[in-house]
N, C-alpha and C positions, 0 to 999 in steps of 0.2 A: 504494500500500500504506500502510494508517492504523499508525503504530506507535503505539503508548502506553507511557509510562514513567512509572514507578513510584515512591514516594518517602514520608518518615516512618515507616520500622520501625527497628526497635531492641529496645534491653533492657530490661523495666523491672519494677519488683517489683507482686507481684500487689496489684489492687487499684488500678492506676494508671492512668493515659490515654495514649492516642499518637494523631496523625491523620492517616491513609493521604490521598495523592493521588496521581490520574493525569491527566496528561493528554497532549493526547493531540494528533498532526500536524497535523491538519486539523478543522474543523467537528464534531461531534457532534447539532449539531442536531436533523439527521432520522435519528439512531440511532434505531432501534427500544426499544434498552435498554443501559442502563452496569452492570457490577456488580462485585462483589467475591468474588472465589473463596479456596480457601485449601486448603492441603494439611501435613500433618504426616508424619510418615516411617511409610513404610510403610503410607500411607491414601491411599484414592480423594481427589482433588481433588471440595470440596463447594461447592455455592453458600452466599457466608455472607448476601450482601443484595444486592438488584438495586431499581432507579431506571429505569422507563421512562418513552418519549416525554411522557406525560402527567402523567407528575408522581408517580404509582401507584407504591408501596414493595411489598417483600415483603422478610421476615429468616427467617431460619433460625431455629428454635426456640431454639437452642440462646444465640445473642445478642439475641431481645430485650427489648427496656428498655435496652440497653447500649450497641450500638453503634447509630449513623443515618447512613444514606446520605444524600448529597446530589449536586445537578449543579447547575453552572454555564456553560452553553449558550456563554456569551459568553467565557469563557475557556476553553472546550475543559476545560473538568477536571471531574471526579467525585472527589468527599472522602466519605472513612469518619468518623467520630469513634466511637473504642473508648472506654469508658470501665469500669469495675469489669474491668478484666480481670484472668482466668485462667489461669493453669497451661495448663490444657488448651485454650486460644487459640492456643498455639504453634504456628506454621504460617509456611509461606508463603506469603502471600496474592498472588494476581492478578489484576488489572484485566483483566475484558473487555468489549470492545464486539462490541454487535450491530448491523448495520446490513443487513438482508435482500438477498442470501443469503450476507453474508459474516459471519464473525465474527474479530476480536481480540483478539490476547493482548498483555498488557504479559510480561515478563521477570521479575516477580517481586519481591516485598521481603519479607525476613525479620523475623518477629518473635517476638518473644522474650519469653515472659512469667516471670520465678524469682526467689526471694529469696537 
């Protein structure tokens, strides 16, 4: 069983940076895809940006220009970098891997975006 854990949320006033990592027990290699989810209270958990095998991005409308995925194969981790963030960023966000036909959840890290 692949865990992933989570790391870099926090609080910080809008307009600011913060930089999500996960990583993650074993290998990612031949994941099919890494990504970033995110959930606010009271809302469907959405895809915010996903990084597959080939290198291939896709963001949610809503971040970007803002925030960028990335992976790092050799250290098992996948990194967000948030930057102009908002108010309405606030979320939970989650690390998942896919790796066919399994998929992973990390646990979660909160963030917090308020003046």
């Amino acid at each position: 069983q692949v865990q992933l854990v989570e790391s870099g949320g926090g609080l910080v006033q809008p307009g600011g940076s913060l930089r999500l990592s996960c990583v993650a027990s074993e290998s990612i290699f031949r994941f099919n895809s890494m990504g970033w989810y995110r959930q606010a209270p009271g809302q469907a958990r959405e895809l915010v940006a996903q990084i597959r095998s080939d290198g291939s991005r896709n963001y949610a409308d809503s971040v970007k220009g803002r925030f960028t995925i990335s992976r790092d194969n050799a250290k098992n981790t996948v990194s967000m970098q948030m930057n102009s963030l908002r108010p309405e960023d606030t979320a939970v966000y989650y690390c998942r891997g896919f790796s066919f036909p399994n998929v992973y959840w990390g646990q979660g890290t909160q963030v917090t975006v308020s003046s």
